[in-house]
Every structure is written in C-alpha cells, then in structure tokens.
N, C-alpha and C positions, 0 to 999 in steps of 0.2 A: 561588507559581506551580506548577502542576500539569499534566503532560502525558498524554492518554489515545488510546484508540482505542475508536471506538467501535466496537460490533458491528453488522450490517448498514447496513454506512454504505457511501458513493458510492465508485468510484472516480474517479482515481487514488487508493493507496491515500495514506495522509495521517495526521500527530498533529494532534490538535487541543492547541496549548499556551492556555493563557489565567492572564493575572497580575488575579490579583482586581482589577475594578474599573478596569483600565488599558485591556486591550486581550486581544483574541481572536485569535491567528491560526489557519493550517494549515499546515504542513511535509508538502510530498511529498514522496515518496519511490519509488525504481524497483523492482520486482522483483529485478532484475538485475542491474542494474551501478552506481555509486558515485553517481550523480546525487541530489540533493538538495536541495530549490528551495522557493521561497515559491509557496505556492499559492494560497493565499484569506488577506485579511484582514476580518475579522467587523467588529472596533470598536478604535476608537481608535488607529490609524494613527499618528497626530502623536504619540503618546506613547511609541511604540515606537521603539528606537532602534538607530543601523544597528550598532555594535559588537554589541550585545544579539541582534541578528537574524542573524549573521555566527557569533558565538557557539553560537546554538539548531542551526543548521544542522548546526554541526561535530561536535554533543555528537551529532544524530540522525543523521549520518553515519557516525562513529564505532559506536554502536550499533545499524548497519541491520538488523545479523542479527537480533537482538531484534526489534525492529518491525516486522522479514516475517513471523516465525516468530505473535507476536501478531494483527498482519493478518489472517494467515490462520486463526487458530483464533478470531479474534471475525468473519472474513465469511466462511462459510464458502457459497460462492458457489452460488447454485441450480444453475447452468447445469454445474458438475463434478457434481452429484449423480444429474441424471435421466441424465446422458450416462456414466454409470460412470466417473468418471475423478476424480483426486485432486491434490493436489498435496503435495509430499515439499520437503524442508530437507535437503541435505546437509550434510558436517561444516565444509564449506566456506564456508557461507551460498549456495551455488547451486538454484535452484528446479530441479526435476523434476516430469514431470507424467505420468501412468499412467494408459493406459487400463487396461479388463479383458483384454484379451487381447492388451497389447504391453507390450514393457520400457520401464525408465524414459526418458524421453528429454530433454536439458537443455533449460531455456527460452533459446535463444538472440536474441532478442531479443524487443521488446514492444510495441505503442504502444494508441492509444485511440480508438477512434472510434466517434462515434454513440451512446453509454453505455456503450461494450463495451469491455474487454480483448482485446486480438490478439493471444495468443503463439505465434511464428515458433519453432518445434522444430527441434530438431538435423538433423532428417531434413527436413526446409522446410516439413513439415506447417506448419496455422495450424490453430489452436483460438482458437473464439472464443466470449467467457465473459460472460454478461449478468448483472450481479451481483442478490442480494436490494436492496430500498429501505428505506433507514436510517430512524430515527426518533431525535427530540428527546428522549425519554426515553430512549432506550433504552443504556447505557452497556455 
C-alpha cells in the first residue's frame, strides 16, 4: 500500500492511497481544521474494508500537517501566483496567506465551489483560488 500526492492535481486537496491490485481510493482532507473524509473511490470498493477505511482516515488525520505542507508544495496553485500572494504553514499547522503589500492573515475558514477554493481570511476578506489541472502522469 502506498500513499501520495500528486502535483497539479484537483481540489479538494486529497491522498491518493491505493493497495496494489485491491482498490484505489482518495482521503480529503481540509486546509484548516481536523476534517478528514472519503472522497472518491477509484476501484474495488467491495474489497475495501470499513475497519481499514476508519484506520487510513485516522493515520491522515493525525498527520494533516504533513499533507498540507506537501499539498501545497506539489500544487502550487496558479491563481496565488499571478495575484502575488502565497500561502505560509505555521508552527501550528495553520494556513496563512500573503498578499504583497499586507501581513499575513489566517485562513479562517474554506469551502469549494465551481473548481475553486474560497478562503474566508481573518479580516472576512475571501480569496478565491482556481487551481493548475492535474495529470495521470504526473506524480
């Protein structure tokens, strides 16, 4: 079994876990806050089991920080690039997001729509982030 991220891939952000030959899923995961949910199953559903599924969750929960900090450094999303603005990991696992000419301000909340990321800034700002499109190769 092997778990990855891939680079310009879709949001929500997601692992892709797959057990050779059994089954493919996707683990979402939030920017933000503790949330961690079955996203997509690719193959082999029936073979996947709920202890096992329950389990993946808790190991990618446990390790969000990891897998935001990876998120973002394999999609590094167009829409912060041409708009000057970045997104930071504090020591805490909370997202920050910078413009060029404002301080950092926390992601306090997030949601999704229409292909985009909406993140609700401390200040009630919203940024809204249209990500790159993934590819099957591209790991």
């Amino acid at each position: 079994m092997f778990k990855i991220i891939r680079s310009r891939d879709h949001i929500p952000p997601h692992v892709h876990i797959i057990k050779d030959g059994e089954w493919e899923i996707q683990i979402g995961f939030s920017f933000i806050c503790d949330r961690v949910y079955l996203y997509e199953v690719k193959f082999g559903s029936n073979k996947l089991k709920e202890k096992e599924l329950k389990e993946l969750k808790e190991e990618i929960r446990k390790d969000r920080v990891k897998w935001r900090k990876e998120w973002i450094s394999k999609n590094p999303y167009a829409g912060l690039n041409y708009k000057n603005k970045y997104l930071e990991i504090d020591e805490d696992g909370n997202f920050l997001i910078k413009s060029k000419n404002t301080k950092l301000l926390k992601i306090k909340e997030e949601k999704f729509e229409n292909g985009e990321v909406v993140f609700i800034l401390s200040d009630k700002s919203e940024v809204r982030i249209k990500p790159d499109t993934g590819s099957k190769e591209d790991f």
